[in-house]
mmCIF file as Biopython writes it, N, C-alpha, C and O atoms, coordinates in Angstrom:
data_model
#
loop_
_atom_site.group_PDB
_atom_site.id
_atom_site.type_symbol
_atom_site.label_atom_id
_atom_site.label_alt_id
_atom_site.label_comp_id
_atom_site.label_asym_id
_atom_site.label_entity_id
_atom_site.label_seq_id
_atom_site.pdbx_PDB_ins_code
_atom_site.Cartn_x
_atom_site.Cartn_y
_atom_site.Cartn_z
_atom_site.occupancy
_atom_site.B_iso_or_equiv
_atom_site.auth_seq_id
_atom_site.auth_asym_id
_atom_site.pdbx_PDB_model_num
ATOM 1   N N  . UNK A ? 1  ? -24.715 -36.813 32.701 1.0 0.0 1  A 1 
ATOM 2   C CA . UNK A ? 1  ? -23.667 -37.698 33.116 1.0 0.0 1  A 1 
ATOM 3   C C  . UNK A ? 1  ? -22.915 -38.270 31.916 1.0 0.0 1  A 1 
ATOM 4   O O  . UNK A ? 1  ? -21.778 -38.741 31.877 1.0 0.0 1  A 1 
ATOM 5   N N  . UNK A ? 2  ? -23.667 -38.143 31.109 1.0 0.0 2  A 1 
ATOM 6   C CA . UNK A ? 2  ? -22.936 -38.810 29.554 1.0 0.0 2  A 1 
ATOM 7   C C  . UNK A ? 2  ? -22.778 -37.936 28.938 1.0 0.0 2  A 1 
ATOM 8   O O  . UNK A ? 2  ? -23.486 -38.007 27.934 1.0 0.0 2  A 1 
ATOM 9   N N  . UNK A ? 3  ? -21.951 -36.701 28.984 1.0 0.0 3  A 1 
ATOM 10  C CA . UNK A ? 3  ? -21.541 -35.623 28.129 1.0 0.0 3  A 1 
ATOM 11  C C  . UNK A ? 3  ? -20.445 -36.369 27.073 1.0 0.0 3  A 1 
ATOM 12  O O  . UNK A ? 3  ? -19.941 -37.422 27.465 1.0 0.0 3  A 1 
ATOM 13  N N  . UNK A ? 4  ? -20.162 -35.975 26.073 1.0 0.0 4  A 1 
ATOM 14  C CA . UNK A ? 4  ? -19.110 -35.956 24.663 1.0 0.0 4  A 1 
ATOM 15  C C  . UNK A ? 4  ? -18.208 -35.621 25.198 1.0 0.0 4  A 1 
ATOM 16  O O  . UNK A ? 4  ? -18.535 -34.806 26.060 1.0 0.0 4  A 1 
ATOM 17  N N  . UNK A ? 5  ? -17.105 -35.809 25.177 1.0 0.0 5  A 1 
ATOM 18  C CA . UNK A ? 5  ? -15.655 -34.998 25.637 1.0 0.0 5  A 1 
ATOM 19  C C  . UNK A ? 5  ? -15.756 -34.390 24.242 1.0 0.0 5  A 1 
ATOM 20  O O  . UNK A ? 5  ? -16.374 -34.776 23.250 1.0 0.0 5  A 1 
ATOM 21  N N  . UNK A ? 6  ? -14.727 -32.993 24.512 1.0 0.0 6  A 1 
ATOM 22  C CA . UNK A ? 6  ? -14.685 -31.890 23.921 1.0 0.0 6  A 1 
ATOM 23  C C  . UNK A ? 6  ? -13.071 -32.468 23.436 1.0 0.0 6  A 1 
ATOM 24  O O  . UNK A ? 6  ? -12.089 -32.350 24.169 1.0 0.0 6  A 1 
ATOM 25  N N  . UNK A ? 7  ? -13.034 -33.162 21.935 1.0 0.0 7  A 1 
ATOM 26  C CA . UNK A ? 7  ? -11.920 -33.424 21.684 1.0 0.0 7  A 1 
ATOM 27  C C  . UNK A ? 7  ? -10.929 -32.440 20.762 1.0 0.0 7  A 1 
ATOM 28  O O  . UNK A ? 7  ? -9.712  -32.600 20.664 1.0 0.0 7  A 1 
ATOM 29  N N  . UNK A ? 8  ? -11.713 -31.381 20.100 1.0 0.0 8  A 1 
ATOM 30  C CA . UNK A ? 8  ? -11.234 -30.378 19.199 1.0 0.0 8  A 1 
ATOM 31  C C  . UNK A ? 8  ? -10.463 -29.503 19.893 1.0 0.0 8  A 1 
ATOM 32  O O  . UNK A ? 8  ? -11.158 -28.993 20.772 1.0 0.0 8  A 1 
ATOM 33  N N  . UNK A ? 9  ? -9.447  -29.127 19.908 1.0 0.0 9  A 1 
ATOM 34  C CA . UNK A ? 9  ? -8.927  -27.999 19.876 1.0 0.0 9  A 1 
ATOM 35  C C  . UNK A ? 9  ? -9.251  -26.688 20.407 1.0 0.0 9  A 1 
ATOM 36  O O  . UNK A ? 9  ? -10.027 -26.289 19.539 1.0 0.0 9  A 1 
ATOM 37  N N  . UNK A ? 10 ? -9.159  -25.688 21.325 1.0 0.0 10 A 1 
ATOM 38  C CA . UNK A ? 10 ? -9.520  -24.414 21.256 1.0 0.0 10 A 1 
ATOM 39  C C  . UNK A ? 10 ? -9.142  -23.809 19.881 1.0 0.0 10 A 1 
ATOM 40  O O  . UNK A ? 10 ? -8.167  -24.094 19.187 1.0 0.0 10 A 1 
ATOM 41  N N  . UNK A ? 11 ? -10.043 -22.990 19.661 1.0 0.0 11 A 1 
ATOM 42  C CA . UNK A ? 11 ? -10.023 -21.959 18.007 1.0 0.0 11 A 1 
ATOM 43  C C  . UNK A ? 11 ? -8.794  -20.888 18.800 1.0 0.0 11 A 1 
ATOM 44  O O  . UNK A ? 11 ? -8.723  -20.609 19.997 1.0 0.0 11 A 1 
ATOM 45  N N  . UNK A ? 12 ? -7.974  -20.469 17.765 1.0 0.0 12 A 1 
ATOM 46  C CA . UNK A ? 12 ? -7.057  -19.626 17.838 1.0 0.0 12 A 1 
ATOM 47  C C  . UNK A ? 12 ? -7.437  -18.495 17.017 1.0 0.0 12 A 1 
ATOM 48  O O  . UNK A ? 12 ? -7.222  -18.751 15.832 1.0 0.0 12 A 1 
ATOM 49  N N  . UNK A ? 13 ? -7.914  -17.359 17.198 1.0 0.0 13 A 1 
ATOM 50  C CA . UNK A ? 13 ? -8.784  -16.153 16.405 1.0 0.0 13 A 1 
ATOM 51  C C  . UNK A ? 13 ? -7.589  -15.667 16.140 1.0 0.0 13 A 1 
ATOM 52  O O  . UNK A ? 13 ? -6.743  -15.861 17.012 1.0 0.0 13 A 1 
ATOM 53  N N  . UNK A ? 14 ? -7.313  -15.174 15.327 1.0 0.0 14 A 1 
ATOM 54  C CA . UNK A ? 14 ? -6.686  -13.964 14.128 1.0 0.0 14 A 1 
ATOM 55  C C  . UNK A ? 14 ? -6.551  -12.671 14.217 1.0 0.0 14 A 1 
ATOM 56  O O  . UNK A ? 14 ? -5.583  -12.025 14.619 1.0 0.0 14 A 1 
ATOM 57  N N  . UNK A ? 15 ? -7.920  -12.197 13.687 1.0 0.0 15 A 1 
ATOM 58  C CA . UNK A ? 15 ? -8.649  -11.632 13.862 1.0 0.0 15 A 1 
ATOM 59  C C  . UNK A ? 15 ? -8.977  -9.989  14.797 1.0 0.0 15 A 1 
ATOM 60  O O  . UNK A ? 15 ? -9.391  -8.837  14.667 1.0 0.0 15 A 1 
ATOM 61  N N  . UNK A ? 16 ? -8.454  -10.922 15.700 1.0 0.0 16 A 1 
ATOM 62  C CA . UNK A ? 16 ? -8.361  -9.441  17.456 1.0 0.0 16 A 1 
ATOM 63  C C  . UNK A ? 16 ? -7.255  -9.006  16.719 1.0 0.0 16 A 1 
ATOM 64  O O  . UNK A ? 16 ? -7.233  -7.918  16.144 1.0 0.0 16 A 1 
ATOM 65  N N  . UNK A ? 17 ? -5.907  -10.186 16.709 1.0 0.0 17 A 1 
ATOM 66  C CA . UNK A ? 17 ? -4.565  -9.490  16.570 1.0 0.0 17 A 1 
ATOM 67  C C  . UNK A ? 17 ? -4.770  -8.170  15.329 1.0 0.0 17 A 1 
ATOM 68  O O  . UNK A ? 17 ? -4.321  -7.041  15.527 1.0 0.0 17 A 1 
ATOM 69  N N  . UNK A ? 18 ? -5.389  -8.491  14.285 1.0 0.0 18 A 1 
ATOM 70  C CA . UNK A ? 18 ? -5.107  -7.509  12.914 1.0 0.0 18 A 1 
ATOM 71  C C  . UNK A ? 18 ? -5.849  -6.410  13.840 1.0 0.0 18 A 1 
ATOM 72  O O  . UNK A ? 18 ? -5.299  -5.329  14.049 1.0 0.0 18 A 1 
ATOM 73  N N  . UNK A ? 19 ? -7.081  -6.708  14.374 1.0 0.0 19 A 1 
ATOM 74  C CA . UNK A ? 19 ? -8.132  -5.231  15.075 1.0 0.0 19 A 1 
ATOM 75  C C  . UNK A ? 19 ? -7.080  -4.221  15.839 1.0 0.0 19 A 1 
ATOM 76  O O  . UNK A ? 19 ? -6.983  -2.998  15.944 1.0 0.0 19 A 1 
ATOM 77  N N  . UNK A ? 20 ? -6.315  -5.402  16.335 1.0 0.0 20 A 1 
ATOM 78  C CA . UNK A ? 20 ? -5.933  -3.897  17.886 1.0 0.0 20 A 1 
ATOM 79  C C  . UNK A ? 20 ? -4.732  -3.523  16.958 1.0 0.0 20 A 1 
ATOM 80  O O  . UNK A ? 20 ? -4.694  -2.307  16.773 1.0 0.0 20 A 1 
ATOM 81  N N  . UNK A ? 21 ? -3.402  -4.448  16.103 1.0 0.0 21 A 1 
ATOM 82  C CA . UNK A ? 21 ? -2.147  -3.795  14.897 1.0 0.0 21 A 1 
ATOM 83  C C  . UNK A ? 21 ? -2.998  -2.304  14.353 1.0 0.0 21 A 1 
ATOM 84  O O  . UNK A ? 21 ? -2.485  -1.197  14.517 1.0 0.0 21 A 1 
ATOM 85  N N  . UNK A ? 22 ? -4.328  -2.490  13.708 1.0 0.0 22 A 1 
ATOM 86  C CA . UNK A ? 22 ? -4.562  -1.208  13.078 1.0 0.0 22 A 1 
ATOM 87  C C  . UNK A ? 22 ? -4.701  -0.323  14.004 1.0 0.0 22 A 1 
ATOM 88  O O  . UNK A ? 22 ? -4.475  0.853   13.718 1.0 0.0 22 A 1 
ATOM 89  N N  . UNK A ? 23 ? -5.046  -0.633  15.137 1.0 0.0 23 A 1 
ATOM 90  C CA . UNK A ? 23 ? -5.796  0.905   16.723 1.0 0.0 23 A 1 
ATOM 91  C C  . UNK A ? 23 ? -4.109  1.261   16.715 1.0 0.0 23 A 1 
ATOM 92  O O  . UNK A ? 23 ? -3.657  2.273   16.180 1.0 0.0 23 A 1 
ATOM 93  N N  . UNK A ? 24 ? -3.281  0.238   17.409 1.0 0.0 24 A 1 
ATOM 94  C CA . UNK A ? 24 ? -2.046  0.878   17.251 1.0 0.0 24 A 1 
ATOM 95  C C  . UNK A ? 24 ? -1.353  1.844   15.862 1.0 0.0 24 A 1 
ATOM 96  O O  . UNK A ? 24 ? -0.759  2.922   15.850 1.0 0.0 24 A 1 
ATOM 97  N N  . UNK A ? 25 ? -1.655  1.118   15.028 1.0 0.0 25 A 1 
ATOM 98  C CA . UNK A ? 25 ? -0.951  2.016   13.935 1.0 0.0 25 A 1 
ATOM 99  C C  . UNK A ? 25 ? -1.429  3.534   13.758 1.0 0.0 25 A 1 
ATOM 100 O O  . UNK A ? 25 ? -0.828  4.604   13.667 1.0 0.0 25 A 1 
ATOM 101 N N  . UNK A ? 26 ? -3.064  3.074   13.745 1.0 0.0 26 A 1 
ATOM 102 C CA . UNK A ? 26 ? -3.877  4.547   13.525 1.0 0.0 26 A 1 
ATOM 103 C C  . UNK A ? 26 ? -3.282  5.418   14.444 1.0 0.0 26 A 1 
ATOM 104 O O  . UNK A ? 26 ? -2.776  6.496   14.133 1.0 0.0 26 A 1 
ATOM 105 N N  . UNK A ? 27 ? -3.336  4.992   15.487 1.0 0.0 27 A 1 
ATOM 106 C CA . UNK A ? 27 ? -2.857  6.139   16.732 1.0 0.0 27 A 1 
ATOM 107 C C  . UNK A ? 27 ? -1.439  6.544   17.192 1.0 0.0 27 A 1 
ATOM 108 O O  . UNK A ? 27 ? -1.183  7.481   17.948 1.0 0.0 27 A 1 
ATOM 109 N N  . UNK A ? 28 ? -0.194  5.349   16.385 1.0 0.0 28 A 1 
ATOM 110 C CA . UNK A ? 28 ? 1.109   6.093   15.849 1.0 0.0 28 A 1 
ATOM 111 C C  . UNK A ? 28 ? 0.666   6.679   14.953 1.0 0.0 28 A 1 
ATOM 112 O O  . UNK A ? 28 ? 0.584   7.735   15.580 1.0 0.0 28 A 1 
ATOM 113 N N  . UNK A ? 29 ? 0.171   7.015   13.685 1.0 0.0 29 A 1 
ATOM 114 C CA . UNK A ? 29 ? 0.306   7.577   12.585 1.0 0.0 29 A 1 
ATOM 115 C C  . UNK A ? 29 ? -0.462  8.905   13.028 1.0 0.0 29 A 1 
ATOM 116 O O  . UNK A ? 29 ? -0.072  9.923   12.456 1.0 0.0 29 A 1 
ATOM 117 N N  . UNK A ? 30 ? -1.820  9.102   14.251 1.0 0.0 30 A 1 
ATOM 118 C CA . UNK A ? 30 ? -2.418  10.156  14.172 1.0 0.0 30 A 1 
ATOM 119 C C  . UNK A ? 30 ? -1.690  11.216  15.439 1.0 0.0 30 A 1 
ATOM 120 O O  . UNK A ? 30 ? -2.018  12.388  15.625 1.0 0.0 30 A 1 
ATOM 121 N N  . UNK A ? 31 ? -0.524  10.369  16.302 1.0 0.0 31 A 1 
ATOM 122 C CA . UNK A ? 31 ? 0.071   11.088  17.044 1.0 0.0 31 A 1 
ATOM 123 C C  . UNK A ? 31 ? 0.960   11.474  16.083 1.0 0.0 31 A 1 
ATOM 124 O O  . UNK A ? 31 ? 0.852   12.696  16.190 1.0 0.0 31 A 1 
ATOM 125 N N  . UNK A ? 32 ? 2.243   11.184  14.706 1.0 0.0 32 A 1 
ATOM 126 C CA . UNK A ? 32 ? 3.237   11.801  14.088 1.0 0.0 32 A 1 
ATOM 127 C C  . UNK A ? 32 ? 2.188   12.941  13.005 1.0 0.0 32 A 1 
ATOM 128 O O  . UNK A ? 32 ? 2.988   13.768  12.568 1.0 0.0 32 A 1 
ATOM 129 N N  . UNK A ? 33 ? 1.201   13.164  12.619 1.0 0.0 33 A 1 
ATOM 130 C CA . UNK A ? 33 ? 0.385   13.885  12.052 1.0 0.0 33 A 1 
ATOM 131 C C  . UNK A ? 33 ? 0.186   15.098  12.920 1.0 0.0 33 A 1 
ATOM 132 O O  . UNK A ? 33 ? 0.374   16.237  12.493 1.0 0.0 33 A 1 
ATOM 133 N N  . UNK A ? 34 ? -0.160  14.853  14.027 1.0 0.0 34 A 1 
ATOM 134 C CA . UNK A ? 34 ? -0.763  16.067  14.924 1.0 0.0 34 A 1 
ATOM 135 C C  . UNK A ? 34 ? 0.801   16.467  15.441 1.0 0.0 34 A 1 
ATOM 136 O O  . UNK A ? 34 ? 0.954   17.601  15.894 1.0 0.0 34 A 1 
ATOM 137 N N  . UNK A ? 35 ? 1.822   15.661  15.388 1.0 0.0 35 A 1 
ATOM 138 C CA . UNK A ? 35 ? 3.369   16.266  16.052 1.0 0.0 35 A 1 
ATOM 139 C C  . UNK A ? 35 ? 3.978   17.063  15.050 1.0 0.0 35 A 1 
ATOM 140 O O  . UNK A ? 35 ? 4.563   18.107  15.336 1.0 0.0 35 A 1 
ATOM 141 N N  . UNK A ? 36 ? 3.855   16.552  13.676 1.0 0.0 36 A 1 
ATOM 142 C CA . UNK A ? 36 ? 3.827   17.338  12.306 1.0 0.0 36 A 1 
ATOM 143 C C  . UNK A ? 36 ? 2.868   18.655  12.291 1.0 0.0 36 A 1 
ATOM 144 O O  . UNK A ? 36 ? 3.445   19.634  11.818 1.0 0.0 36 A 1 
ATOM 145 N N  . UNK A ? 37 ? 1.781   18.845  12.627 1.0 0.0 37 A 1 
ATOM 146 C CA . UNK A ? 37 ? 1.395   19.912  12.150 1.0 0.0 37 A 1 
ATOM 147 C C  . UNK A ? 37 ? 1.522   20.773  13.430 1.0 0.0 37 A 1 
ATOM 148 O O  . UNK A ? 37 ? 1.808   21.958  13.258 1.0 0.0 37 A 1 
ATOM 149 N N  . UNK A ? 38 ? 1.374   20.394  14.490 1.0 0.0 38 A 1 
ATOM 150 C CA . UNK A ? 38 ? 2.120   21.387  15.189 1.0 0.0 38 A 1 
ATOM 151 C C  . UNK A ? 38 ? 3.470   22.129  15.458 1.0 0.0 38 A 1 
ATOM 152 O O  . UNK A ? 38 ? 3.808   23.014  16.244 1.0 0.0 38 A 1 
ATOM 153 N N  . UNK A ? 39 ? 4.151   21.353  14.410 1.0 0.0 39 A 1 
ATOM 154 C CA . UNK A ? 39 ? 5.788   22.220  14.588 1.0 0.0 39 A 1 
ATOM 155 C C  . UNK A ? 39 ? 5.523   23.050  13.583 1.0 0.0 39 A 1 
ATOM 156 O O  . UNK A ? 39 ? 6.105   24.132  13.664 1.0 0.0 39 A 1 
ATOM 157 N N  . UNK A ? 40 ? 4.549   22.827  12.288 1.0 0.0 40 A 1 
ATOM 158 C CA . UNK A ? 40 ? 4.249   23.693  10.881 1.0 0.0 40 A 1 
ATOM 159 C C  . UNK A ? 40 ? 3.736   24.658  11.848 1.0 0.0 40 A 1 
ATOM 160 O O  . UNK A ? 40 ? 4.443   25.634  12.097 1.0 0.0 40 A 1 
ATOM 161 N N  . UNK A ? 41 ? 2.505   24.516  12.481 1.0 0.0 41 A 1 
ATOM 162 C CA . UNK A ? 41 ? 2.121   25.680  12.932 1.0 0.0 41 A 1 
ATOM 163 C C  . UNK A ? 41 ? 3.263   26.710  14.024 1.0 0.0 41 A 1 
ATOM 164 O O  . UNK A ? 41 ? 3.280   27.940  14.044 1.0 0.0 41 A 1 
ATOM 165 N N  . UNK A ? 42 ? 4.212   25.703  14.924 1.0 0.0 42 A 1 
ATOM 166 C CA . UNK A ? 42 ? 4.831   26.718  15.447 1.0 0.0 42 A 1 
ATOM 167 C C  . UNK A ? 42 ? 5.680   27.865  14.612 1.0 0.0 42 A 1 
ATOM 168 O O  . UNK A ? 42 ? 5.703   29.087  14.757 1.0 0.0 42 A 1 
ATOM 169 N N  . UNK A ? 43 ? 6.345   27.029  13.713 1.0 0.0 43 A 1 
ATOM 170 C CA . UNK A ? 43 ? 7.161   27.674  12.774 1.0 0.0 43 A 1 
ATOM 171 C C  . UNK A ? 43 ? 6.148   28.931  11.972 1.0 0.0 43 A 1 
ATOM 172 O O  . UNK A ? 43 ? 6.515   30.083  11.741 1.0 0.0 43 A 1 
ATOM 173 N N  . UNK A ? 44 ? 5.433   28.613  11.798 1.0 0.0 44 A 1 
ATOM 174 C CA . UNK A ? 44 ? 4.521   29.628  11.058 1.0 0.0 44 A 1 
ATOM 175 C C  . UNK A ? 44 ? 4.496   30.933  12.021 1.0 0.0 44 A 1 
ATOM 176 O O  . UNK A ? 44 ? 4.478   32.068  11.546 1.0 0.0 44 A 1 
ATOM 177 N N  . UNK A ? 45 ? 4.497   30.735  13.093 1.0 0.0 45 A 1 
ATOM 178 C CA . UNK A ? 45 ? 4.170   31.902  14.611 1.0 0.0 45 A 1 
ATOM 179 C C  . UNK A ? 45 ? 5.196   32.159  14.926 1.0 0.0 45 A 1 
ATOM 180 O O  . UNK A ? 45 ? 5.276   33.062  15.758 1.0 0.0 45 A 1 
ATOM 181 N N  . UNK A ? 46 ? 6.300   31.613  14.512 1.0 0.0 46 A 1 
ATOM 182 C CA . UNK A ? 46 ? 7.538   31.841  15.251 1.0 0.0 46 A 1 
ATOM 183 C C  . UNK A ? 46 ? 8.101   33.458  14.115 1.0 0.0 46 A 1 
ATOM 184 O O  . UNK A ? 46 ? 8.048   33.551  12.888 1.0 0.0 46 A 1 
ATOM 185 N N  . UNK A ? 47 ? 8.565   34.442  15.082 1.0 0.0 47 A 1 
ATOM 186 C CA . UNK A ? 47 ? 8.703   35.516  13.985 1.0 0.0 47 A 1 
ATOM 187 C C  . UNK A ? 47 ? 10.288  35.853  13.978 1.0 0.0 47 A 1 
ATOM 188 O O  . UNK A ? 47 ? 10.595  36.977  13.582 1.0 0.0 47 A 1 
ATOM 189 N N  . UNK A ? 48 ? 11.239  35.041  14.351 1.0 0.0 48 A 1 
ATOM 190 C CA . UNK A ? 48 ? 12.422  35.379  14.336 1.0 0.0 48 A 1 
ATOM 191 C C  . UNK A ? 48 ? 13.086  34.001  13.436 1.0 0.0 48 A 1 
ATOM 192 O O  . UNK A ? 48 ? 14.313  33.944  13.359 1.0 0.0 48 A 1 
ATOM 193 N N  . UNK A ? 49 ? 12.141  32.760  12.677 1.0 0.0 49 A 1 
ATOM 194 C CA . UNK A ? 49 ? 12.529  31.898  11.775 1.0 0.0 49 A 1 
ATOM 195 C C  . UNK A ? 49 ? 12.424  32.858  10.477 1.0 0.0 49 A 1 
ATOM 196 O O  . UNK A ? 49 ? 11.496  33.575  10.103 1.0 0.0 49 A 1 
ATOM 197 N N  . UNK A ? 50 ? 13.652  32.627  9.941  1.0 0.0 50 A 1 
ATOM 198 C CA . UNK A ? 50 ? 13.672  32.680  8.433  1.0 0.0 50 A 1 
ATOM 199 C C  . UNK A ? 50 ? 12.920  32.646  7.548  1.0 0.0 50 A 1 
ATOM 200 O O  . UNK A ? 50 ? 12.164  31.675  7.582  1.0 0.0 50 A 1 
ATOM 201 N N  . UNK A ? 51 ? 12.746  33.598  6.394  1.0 0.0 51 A 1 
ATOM 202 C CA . UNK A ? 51 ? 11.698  32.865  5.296  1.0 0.0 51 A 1 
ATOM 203 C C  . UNK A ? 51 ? 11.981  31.900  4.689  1.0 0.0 51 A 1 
ATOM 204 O O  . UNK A ? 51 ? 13.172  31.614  4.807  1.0 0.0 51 A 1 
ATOM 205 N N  . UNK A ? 52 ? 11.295  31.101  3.940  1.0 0.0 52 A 1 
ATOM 206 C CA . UNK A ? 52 ? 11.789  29.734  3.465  1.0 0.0 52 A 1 
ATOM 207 C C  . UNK A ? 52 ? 12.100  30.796  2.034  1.0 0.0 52 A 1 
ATOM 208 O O  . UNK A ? 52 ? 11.595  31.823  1.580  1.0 0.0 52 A 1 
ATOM 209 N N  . UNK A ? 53 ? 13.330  29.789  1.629  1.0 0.0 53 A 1 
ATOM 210 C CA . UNK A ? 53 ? 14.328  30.763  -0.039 1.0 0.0 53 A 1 
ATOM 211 C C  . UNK A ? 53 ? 14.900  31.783  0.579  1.0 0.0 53 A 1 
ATOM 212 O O  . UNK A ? 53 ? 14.666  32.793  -0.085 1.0 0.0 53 A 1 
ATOM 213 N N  . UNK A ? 54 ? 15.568  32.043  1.566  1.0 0.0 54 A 1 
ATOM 214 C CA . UNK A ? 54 ? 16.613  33.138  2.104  1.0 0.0 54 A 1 
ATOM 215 C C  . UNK A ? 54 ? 17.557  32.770  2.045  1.0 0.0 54 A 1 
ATOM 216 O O  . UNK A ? 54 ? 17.566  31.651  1.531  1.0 0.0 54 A 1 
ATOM 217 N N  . UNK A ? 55 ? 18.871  33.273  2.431  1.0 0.0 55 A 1 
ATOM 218 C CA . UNK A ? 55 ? 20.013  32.808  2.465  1.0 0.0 55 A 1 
ATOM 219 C C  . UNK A ? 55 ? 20.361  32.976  3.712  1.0 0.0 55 A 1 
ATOM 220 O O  . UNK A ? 55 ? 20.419  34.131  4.135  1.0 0.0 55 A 1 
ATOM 221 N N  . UNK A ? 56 ? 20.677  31.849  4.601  1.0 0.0 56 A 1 
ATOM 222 C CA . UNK A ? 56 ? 20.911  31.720  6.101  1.0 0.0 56 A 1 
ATOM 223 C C  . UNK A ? 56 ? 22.446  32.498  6.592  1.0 0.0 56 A 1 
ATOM 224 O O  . UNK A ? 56 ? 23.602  32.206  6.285  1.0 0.0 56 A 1 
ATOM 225 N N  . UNK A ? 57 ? 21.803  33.793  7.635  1.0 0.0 57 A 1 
ATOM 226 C CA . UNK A ? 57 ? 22.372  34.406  8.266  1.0 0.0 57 A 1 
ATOM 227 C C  . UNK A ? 57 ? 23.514  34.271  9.342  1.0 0.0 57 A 1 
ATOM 228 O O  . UNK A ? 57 ? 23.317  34.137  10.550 1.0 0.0 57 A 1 
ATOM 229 N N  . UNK A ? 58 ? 24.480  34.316  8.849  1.0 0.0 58 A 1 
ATOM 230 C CA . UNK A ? 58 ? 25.442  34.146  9.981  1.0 0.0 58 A 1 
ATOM 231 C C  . UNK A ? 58 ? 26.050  35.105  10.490 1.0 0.0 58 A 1 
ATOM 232 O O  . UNK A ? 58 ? 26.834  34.916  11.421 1.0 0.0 58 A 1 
#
């Protein structure tokens, strides 16, 4: 019946925000990586692209 009132403040954590900024970043940066190496690889398979140092055909 004689509890303390809780006069402090709720804590405002930090903390989460920086955790989930890096999940986002990692996972923009590991979706433009995997979108990057799959156009290298298409281009590599593709047999009617140019060699790279040719002189473009018109």
């Amino acid at each position: 019946m004689n509890e303390p009132e809780n006069t402090s403040p709720p804590r405002k954590y930090r903390w989460p925000w920086f955790f989930w900024g890096a999940v986002v970043l990692f996972i923009a940066l590991a979706v433009l990586w995997v979108g990057f190496a799959a156009n290298r690889i298409a281009t590599e398979r593709d047999p009617n692209t140019p060699l790279p140092g040719t002189a473009p055909m018109r």
